[in-house]
N, C-alpha and C positions, 0 to 999 in steps of 0.2 A: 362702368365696365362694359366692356363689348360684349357683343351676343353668344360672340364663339365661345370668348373665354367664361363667363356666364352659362354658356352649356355643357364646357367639359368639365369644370367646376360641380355642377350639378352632378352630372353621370359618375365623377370621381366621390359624389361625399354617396350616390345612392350603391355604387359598387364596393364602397366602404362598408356599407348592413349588410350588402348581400351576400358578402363572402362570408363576415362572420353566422349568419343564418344559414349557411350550403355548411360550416362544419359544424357545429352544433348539431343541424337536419340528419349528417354524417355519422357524428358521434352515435346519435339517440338513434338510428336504425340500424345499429349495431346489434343491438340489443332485441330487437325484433324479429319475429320468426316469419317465415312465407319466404315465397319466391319475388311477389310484389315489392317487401321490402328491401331486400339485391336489388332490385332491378332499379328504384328510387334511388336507394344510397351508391351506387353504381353512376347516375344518371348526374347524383351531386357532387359527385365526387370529380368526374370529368367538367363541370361548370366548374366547381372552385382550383382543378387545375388550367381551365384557362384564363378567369380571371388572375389568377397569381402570375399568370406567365405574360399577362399583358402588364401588372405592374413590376414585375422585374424586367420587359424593355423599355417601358417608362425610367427605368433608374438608372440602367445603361448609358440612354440618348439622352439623358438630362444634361445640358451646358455644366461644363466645367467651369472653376473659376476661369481658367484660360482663354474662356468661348467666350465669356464680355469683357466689356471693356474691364482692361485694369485702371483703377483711378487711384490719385495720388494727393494729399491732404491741400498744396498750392503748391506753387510754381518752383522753391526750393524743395519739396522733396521728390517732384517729377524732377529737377534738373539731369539729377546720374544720368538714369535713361535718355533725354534727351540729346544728352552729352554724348552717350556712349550710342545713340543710333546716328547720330552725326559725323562721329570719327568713322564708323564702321563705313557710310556710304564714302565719305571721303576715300577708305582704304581701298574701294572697290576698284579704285584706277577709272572710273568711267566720269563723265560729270556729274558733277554733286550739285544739287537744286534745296535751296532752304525758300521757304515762304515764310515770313514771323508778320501776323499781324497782331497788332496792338495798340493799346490807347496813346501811349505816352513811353514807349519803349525804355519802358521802369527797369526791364531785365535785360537790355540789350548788352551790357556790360561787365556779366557773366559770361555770354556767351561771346564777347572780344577778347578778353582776359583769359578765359577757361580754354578756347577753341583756337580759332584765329591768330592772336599771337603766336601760340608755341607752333602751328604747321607755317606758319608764314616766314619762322625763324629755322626752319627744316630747310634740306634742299631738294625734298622730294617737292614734284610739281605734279597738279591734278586742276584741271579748269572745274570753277564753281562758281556757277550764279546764285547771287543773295540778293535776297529780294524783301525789304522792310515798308508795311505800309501799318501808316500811324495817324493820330488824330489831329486834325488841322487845326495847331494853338492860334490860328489869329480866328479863329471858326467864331461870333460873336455869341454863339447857341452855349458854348464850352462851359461857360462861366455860369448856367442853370443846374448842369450838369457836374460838374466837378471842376471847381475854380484851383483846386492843389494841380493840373494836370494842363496848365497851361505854361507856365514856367518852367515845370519838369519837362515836357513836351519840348518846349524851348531848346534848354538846355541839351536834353539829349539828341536832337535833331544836329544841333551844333558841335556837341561831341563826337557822333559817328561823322561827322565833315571833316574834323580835325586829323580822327580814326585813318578815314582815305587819305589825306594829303598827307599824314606824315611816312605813312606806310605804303604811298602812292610806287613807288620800285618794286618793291615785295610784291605787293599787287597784281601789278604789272606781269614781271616774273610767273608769277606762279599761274597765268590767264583765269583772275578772278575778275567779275563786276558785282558792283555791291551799289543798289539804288534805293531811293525810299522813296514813296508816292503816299499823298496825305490824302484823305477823305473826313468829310463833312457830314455824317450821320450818327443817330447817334448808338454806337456799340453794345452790341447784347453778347458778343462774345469772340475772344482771339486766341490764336492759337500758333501752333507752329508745326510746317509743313514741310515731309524731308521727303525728299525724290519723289513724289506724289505717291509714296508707297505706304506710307506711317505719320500721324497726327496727331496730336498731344494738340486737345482744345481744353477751354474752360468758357463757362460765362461769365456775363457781369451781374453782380449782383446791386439793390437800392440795401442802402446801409445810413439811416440818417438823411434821407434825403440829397442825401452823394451817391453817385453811382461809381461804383469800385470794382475790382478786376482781382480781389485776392477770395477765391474761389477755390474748389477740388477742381482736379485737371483727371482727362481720360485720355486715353490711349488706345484707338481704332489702326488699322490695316486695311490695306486693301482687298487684302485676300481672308479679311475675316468672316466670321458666321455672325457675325451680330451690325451687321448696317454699316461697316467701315468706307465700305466705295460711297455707298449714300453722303455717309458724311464727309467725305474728300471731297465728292464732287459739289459740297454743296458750300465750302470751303473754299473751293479753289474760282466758285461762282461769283462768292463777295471780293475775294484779292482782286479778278478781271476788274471787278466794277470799281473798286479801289484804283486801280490802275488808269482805267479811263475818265474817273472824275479828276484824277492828280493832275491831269494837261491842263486844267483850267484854273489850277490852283498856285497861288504865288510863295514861293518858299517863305518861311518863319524869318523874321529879324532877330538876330541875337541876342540871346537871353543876358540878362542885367548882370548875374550871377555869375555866367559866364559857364563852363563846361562841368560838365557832374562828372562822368565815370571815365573820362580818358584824362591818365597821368600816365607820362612817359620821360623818358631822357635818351638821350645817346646811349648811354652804358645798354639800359634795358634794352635797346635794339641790339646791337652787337651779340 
């Protein structure tokens, strides 16, 4: 524990006896005759109303649940919010910036299905850059680390490829870009980044000797009272670095399996 919190802790449990000691002291010189004892019970009675009045601003300026982060069990039951701060920047008319970093972009196909499709099938038009950085499946390290997330990785690298070309008009139209840059280290935590104002992270956790990404997720701002610009910026530290290892990096060869979460036809577009 730190020193501070270790001495306000201390001053909190010794102002704890002494207030019960100043009424008690209060009570029993009730009973007391002299002018000495007024002037004591008088003298305790102004101590135990200013300790009381310091723990009732203690109770006031105490963080609300609102003041930290809100957290979310994983990634399905942050999704609503997610969802609904997405649409909301989208609605603002202004452009829309999403950062989604992640292992093996496991969720990315929620958020094509949930989001993407239905405003891309709108004919309202809003420029928005998407920006996905995920873990590099040819990386030879991968396979120490979590051998299920190279395939998956695969796959969905190659689904959101399919994603743009089929829906490359729409796209188009609507002035969105939608890229993905891979990194080669190895992941302690992803998250997703909406107009650099609001962040829904999580870490990875070791589970078996697997390193896995089904975690509790939080929810920081930038304009929060609990660290949220800290954690933006330090967010938006690793996507740069993401960004400039991807130029040295050779795109995935197609997974064997072939595409995980994109299924579409003509009809569904129409």
């Amino acid at each position: 524990m730190k020193p501070g919190r270790r001495l306000f802790r201390n001053y909190s449990d010794f102002r704890k006896i002494l207030v019960y000691l100043l009424f008690l002291l209060s009570v029993v010189l009730v009973v007391l005759p002299g002018p000495i004892a007024q002037l004591v019970q008088i003298g305790a009675i102004i101590l135990l109303g200013w300790f009381i009045l310091q723990i009732l601003f203690e109770i006031l300026n105490r963080p609300t649940v609102f003041e930290r982060p809100q957290q979310f069990e994983n990634f399905y039951y942050a999704w609503p919010n997610i969802k609904e701060y997405i649409i909301n920047a989208f609605k603002k008319g202004s452009p829309c910036t999403i950062c989604w970093l992640d292992s093996s972009l496991e969720h990315a196909f929620i958020l094509i299905n949930d989001v993407f499709k239905p405003i891309l099938q709108e004919n309202s038009k809003c420029p928005m850059k998407i920006e996905f950085a995920m873990l590099d499946p040819n990386w030879p390290e991968i396979d120490k680390i979590n051998p299920f997330w190279i395939s998956l990785g695969k796959s969905n690298y190659e689904s959101l490829g399919v994603f743009r070309d089929v829906y490359q008009e729409q796209i188009q139209n609507h002035e969105w870009s939608i890229d993905v840059s891979l990194y080669r280290f190895l992941p302690n935590f992803q998250g997703i980044l909406i107009n650099s104002e609001h962040l829904f992270t999580s870490s990875c956790k070791w589970n078996n000797d697997i390193l896995t990404n089904d975690s509790f997720y939080e929810l920081y701002h930038a304009d929060d009272r609990f660290g949220g610009k800290e954690k933006i910026e330090q967010f938006k530290s690793w996507f740069e670095h993401c960004r400039k290892e991807s130029q040295n990096l050779a795109q995935p060869k197609p997974a064997s399996q072939g595409v995980t979460f994109y299924i579409t036809n003509e009809n569904e577009k129409k």
